[in-house]
VODOTI-383008 format. One record per residue (C-alpha): residue number from 1; residue in one letter; x, y, z. Coordinates in Angstrom, 2 decimals, decimal comma, m for minus. Layout:
<rs>
i NUM	aa a	east X	north Y	up Z
...
</rs>
This chain:
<rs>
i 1	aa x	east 35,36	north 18,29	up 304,34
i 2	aa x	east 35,73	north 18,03	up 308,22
i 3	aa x	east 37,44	north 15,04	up 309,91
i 4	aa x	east 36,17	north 14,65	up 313,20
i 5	aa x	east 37,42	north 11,92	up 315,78
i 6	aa x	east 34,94	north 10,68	up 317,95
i 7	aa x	east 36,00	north 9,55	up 321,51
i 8	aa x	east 34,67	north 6,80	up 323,34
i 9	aa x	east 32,81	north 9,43	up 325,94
i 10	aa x	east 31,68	north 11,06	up 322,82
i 11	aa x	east 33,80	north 13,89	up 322,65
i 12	aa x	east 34,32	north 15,22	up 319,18
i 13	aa x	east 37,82	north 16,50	up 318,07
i 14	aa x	east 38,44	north 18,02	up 314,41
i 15	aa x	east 41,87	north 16,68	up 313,29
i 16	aa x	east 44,21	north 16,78	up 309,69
i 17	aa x	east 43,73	north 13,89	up 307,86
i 18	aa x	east 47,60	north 12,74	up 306,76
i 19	aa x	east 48,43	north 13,47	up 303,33
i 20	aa x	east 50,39	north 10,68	up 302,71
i 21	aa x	east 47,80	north 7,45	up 304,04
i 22	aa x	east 44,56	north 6,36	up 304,49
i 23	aa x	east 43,19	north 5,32	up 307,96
i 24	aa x	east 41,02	north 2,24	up 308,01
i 25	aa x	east 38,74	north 0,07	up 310,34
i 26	aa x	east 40,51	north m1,62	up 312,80
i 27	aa x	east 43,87	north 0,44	up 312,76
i 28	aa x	east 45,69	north 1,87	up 315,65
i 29	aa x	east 45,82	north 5,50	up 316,36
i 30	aa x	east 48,45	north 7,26	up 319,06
i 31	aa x	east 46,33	north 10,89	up 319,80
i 32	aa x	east 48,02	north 13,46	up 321,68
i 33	aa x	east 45,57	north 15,24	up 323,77
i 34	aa x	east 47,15	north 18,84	up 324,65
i 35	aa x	east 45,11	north 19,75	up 327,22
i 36	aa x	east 46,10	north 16,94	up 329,07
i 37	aa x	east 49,59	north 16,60	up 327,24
i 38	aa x	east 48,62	north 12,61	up 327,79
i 39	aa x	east 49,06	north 10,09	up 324,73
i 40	aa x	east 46,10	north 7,47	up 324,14
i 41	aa x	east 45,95	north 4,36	up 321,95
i 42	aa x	east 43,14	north 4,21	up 320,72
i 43	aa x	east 41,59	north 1,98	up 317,70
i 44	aa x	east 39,44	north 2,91	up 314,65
i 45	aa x	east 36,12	north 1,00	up 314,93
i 46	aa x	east 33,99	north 2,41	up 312,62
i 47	aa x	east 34,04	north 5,29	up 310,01
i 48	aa x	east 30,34	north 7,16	up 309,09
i 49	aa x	east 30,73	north 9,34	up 305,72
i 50	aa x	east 28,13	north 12,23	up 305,31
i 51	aa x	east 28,54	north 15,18	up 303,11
i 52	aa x	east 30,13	north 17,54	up 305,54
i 53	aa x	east 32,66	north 15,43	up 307,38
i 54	aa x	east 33,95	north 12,17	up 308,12
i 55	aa x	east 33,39	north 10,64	up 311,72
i 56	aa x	east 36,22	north 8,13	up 312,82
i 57	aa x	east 34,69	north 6,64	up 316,31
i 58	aa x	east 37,09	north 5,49	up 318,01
i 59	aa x	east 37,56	north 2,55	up 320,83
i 60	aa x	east 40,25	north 2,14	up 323,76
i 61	aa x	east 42,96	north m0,60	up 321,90
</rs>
C-alpha cells in the first residue's frame, strides 16, 4: 500500500510510513524537501483510505 503526502498546493509525495508509530489527525509533521534541502512544519488535517494508498493532506502548522 502507497503512502502519499499531499501538500497544500497539491503536490503529491510517496513517503515510508515509520515502523514504530502511527500518524494521526491533527499531528505535526517536520518534511525535508531535498530538492529544496528546506524543512516545513506542516500538520496532518485529514487522512482518505482507499485500497491502493493512504492520502495524508497536509496543512501549513
Amino acid at each position: 500500500m502507497r503512502n502519499i503526502l499531499v501538500f497544500p498546493d497539491g503536490n503529491q509525495h510517496d513517503f515510508l510510513y515509520p515502523i514504530n508509530r502511527d500518524i494521526e489527525v491533527g499531528e505535526r509533521l517536520q518534511v525535508h524537501l531535498s530538492s529544496s534541502e528546506s524543512i516545513h512544519v506542516l500538520v496532518v488535517k485529514e487522512i482518505q483510505k482507499t485500497e491502493k494508498a493512504v492520502f495524508y493532506l497536509l496543512d501549513y502548522a
